[in-house]
N, C-alpha and C positions, 0 to 999 in steps of 0.2 A: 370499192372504197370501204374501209373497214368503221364498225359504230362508233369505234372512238373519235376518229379522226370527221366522221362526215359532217358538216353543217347543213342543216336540214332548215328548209326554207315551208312558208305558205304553202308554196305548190306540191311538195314533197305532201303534204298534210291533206292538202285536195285529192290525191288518186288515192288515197284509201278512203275516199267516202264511194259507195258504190251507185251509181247512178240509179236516177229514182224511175219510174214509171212514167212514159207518155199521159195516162189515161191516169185522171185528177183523182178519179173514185178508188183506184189501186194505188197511188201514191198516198194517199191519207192515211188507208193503214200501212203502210210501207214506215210510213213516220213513227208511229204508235209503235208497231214494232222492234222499233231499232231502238228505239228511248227504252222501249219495256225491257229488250236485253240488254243494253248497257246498265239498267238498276238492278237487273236479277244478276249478273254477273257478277258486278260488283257488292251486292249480298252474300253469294257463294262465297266470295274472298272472306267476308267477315264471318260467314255461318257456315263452313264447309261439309257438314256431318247432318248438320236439320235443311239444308236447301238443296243435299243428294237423295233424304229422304221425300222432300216435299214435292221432287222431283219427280219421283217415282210412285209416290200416291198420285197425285195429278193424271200424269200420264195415264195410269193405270186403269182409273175412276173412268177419265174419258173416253178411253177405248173399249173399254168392257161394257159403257152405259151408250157408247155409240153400238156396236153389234147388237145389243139387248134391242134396242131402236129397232135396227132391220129385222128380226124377228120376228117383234110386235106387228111392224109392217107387213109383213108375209104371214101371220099367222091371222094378222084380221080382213086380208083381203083374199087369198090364194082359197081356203077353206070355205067362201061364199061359193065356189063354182064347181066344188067336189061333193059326190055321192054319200046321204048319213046312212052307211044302211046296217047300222046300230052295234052294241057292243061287241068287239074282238078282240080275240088278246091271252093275255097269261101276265097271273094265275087264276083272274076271273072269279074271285071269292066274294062273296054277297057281304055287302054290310046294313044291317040290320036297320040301325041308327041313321042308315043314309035312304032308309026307304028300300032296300035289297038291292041298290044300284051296284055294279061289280066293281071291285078292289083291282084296279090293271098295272104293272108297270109295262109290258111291252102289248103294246096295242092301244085301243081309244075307246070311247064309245061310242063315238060319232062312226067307226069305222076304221080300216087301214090306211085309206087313203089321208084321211086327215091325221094320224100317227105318221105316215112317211111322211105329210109335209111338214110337221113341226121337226122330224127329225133331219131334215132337208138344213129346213133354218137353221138351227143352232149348231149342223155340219158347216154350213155355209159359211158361219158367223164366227166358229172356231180358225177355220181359214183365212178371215179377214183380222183375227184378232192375235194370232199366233206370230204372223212378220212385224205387226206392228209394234207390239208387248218386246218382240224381243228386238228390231233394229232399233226402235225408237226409244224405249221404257225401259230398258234394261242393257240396251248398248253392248249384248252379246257378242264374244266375236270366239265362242265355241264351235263344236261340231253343229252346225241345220241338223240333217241328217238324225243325228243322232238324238237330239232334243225334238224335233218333231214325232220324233217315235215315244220320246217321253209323257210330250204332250196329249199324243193319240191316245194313249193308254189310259193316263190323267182322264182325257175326255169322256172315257166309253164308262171308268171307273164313277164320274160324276152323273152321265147321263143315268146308270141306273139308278141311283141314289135318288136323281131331283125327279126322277120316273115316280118313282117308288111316293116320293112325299107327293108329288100331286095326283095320284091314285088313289090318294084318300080325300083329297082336296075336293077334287071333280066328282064323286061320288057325292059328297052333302051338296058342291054347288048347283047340281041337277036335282038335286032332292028337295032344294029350296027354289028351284025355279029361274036360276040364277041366268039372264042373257048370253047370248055366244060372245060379243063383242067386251062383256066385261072378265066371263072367263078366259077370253086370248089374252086378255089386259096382265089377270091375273098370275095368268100360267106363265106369261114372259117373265114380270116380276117376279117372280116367286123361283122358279126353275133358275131365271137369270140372276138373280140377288144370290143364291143360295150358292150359284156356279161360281161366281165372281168373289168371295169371299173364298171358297175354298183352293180356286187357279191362283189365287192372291199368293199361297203357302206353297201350291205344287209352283209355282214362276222363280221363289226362291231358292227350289232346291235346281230346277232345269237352268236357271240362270242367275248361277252364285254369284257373289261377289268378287270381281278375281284378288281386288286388295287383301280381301278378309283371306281367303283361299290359297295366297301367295304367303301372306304371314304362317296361316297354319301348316302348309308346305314346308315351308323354311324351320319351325319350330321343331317338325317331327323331323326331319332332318337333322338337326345337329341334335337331338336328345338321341337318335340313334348311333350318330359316331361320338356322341360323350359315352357311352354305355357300349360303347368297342362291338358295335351289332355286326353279323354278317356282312362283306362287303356285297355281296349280291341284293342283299338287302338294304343296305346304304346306297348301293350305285341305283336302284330301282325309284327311294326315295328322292335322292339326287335331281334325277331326270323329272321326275312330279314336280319338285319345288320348280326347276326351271323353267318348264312347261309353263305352272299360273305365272311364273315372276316375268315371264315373259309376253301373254295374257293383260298382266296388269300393267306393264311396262307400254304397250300399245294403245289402251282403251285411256289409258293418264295423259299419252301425248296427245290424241286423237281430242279428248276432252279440251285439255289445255290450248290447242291450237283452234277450234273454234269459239273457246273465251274469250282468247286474245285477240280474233277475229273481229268480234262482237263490239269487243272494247275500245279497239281502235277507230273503231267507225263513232262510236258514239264519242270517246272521244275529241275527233275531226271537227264530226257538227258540233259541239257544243264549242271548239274555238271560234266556228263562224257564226257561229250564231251570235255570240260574243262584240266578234269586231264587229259583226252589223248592226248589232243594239250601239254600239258606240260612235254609229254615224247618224245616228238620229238627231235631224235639228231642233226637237225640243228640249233636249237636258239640256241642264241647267248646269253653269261652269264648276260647281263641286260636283257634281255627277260627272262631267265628263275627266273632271281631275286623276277619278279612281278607277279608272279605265283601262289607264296604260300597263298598271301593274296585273289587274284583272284579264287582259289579252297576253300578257307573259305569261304567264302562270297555268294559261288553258294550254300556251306555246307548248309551254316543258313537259305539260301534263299528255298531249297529244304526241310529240316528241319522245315522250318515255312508252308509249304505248304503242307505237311503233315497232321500238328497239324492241319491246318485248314480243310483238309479233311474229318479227323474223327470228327471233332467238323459238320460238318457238316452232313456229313453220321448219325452219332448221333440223329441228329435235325431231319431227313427226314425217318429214321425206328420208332423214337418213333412217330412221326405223323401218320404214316403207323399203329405201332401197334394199335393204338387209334382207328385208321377208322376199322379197323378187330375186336376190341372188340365191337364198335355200330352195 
C-alpha cells in the first residue's frame, strides 16, 4: 500500500520504537540514548555544516584520548618488569644543560627493551585508532588498503618527530630527578597530544570529504570541457567526478537513513509518552482539554517521520542493490 493512500494507526507507530532491554540498568541508558539522538538529529536538520563538524571533533577527541589512555596504561605498568640496563640508541649526543644525559630519538635510556615497549603501545594504539577514526569519525567508504598505507606512513613520519621532541624532554627529566611513573605520564601526553593534533590534518587528507571532493570533481570537469580540453583528458576527469559523486551519493544515503532511523523512534515515544501523561488522573479538566490536539499533532509528527523513513531506507537499499549488481 502506497504512503499516500495508507492510514496509519497506533500500532503502525509502536513497531518502530525498538524494544528496550530486559536488564533495568541497560534500559536506562537505552532511554537517554534515544532522546539524546532524536535532539542531535534534529539539531543536524537546523545546523547541518557546525553539527558535521562537532561531529567529527568529538569523535575524534575520544578516540585519540581513548588510545593515549591505553598507552599510558602499558607504558606505566609493562616497563615495571623489564630490564634498565641504561642508555641506547641513536644519535646519543650529550646535552650539556641536561647534566650530559644523551639526546635519543630511536632508543631510551632506560634501555631497548623499554623503547620496543613504548613503540609496542603507540603501534598497538594506532591499530585501535585507525578503524575507528575512519568507520566511525569519518565515515570513509574509500580504499582500507590504501589509506592504511597512508596512515602507516603518517605514523612512522610522526613517531620520529614526537621521538625526537621527547629526546630532549627525558634528558632534563632525569637530570631533575624526575619519577618514572610521572615521566610515562608525560611522555603519553606529550608524544600523544603532539600525535593527535597532527593525525587530526593527515585524517583530512586520508579521509576527504566526499561532498567537498565531489564538488571539486565536478568543477574541474566542466572547466575542462568549457576550455575544449583533450577528450582523454576530459573522459579521465569524467570518471574522477563520478567516482566521489558516487562516494558522496552513498555516505549521504547511509547518513540520512540512520537519521531518520533515529528520528522515528524518538518520534514514537514521545507520542506515547504523550497519550500517557494524558491518562493521568490528576489533571485538572483544562489540562486534560489540551490533550487531544497535543496527541494529534505528536500523531502527524510520528506519522510523518515514518513516511520519511521508508522514503529513506528506500534511497539507501536501492543504492546498495546497484553496488551488489557492479
Amino acid at each position: 500500500m502506497s504512503e499516500e493512500v495508507k492510514e496509519y494507526t497506533a500500532e503502525d507507530i509502536q513497531s518502530q520504537i525498538k524494544p528496550l532491554s530486559g536488564n533495568a540498568f541497560v534500559r536506562f541508558f537505552q532511554k537517554i540514548l534515544r532522546w539524546w539522538l532524536g535532539v542531535w538529529y534534529g539539531f543536524c536538520d537546523k545546523k547541518p555544516k557546525f553539527s558535521a563538524l562537532v561531529y567529527k571533533v568529538f569523535f575524534f577527541v575520544v578516540f585519540s584520548m581513548g588510545v593515549t589512555i591505553w598507552q599510558f596504561i602499558i607504558m606505566a605498568v609493562v616497563p615495571l618488569f623489564l630490564p634498565k640496563t641504561g642508555p641506547v640508541g641513536w644519535p646519543m649526543i650529550p646535552i650539556g644543560a641536561a647534566g650530559g644525559n644523551e639526546f635519543i630519538i630511536f632508543g631510551d635510556q632506560d634501555g631497548w627493551a623499554t623503547f620496543i615497549c613504548f613503540e609496542i603501545a603507540v603501534f598497538t594504539a594506532q591499530c585501535i585508532n585507525f578503524p575507528l577514526q575512519r568507520n566511525i569519525t569519518y565515515r570513509s567508504h574509500g580504499n582500507p588498503w590504501f589509506q592504511a598505507m597512508w596512515y602507516f606512513i603518517g605514523w612512522v613520519l610522526v613517531s620520529v618527530a614526537t621521538n625526537a621532541l621527547w629526546g630532549v624532554c627525558n634528558a632534563f627529566l632525569l637530570h631533575w630527578g624526575s619519577p618514572d611513573i610521572v615521566n610515562g605520564l608525560l611522555k603519553t601526553v606529550l608524544t600523544g597530544g603532539v600525535s593527535m593534533v597532527i593525525f587530526f590534518f593527515i585524517f583530512m587528507v586520508i579521509f576527504p570529504d566526499n561532498n567537498k571532493m565531489a564538488k571539486k570533481a565536478r568543477a574541474k570537469y566542466e572547466k575542462l570541457v568549457a576550455a575544449n580540453a583533450p577528450a582523454e583528458k576530459v573522459a579521465k576527469a569524467e570518471a574522477k567526478m563520478n567516482l566521489w559523486e558516487d562516494k558522496a551519493l552513498k555516505n549521504n544515503a547511509e547518513k540520512e537513513y540512520a537519521k531518520a532511523k533515529s528520528q522515528v523512534n524518538a518520534k514514537a515515544m514521545t507520542y506515547f509518552a504523550i497519550v500517557k501523561a494524558s491518562e493521568n488522573p490528576k489533571l485538572k479538566e483544562e489540562e486534560k482539554a489540551a490533550y487531544p490536539e497535543k496527541i494529534q499533532k505528536a500523531f502527524d509528527n510520528a506519522v510523518e517521520a515514518i513516511k520519511i523513513k521508508n522514503e529513506k531506507e528506500e534511497a539507501f537499499n536501492a543504492l546498495n542493490d546497484t553496488k551488489e549488481e557492479k
